[in-house]
C-alpha positions, 0 to 999 in steps of 0.5 A: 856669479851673475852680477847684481844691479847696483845703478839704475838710471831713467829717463823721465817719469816719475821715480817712487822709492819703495822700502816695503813701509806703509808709507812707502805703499802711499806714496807708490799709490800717489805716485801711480794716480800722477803716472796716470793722469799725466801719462808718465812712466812710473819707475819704482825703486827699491834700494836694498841690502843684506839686512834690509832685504827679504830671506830668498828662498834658497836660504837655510841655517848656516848657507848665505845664498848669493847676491842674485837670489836676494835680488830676486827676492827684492824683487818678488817683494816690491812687484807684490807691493806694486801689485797690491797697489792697485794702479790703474792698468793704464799706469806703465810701471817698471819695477828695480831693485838696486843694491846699493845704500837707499838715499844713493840709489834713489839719487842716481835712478832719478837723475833723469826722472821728472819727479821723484816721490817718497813716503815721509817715514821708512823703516827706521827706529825713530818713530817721532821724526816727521821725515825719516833720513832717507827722505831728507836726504833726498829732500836736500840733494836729488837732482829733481824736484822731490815729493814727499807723500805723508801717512794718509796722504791717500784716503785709503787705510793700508796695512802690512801683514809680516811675511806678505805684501800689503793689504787696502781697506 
């Protein structure tokens, strides 16, 4: 079995998390016009598991296909979300997907990065929190200065649509 990505480091940029939430998309959009107008690389990262990854293609009743291809469908995901963003093309995006828990995946891909910018909320079950635990957890620890982009932070409405990549009205 192939192996799976469980770290992921650069070497300067700008490191946006990405967990598939509409604050995460707003964050990729801030993140992306700061790529752009500083001429940075814009690595976006997506730390997953089992239960929080998309079904791979491969999966039916009763197989659990095996870890590349929930990889790989991590990674179909976040180069959808990253598409529908809209960057300007002159933005140099890399996308990775890293199987590991989210707040140990972010620390370790930006101990390099020049910044590192998360959406304020995730995907988490309390809705009433200003800042979800991921985003705390990096607020308080990473290894760089960390930005925390709020919901509407952007100017632009964006909706997720179940089973799809996201849409901007």
């Amino acid at each position: 079995m192939a192996d799976v990505c469980e770290a992921v480091r650069v070497e300067g940029g700008i490191v946006v998390g990405h967990d598939g939430s509409t604050s995460a998309q707003e964050a990729l959009a801030w993140a992306g016009r700061l790529a752009c107008r500083a001429d940075l690389d814009l690595h976006v990262v997506r730390a997953w598991a089992m239960m929080t990854a998309p079904q791979p293609g491969t999966w039916t009743p009763g197989y659990v296909p095996p870890l590349p291809d929930w990889e790989k469908a991590v990674l179909d995901e976040l180069t959808a979300h990253v598409k529908a963003a809209g960057l300007a093309s002159s933005v140099r995006v890399t996308c990775h997907v890293v199987h590991k828990a989210p707040a140990l995946g972010l620390m370790t891909a930006a101990e390099g990065a020049n910044l590192l910018v998360m959406g304020a909320r995730g995907r988490g079950g309390f809705r009433g929190l200003l800042l979800g635990s991921v985003s705390d957890q990096l607020v308080h620890h990473a290894p760089c200065p960390v930005t925390v982009v709020r919901t509407g932070a952007t100017g632009r409405q964006i909706q997720l649509t179940a089973g799809s990549a996201v849409s901007v009205e």
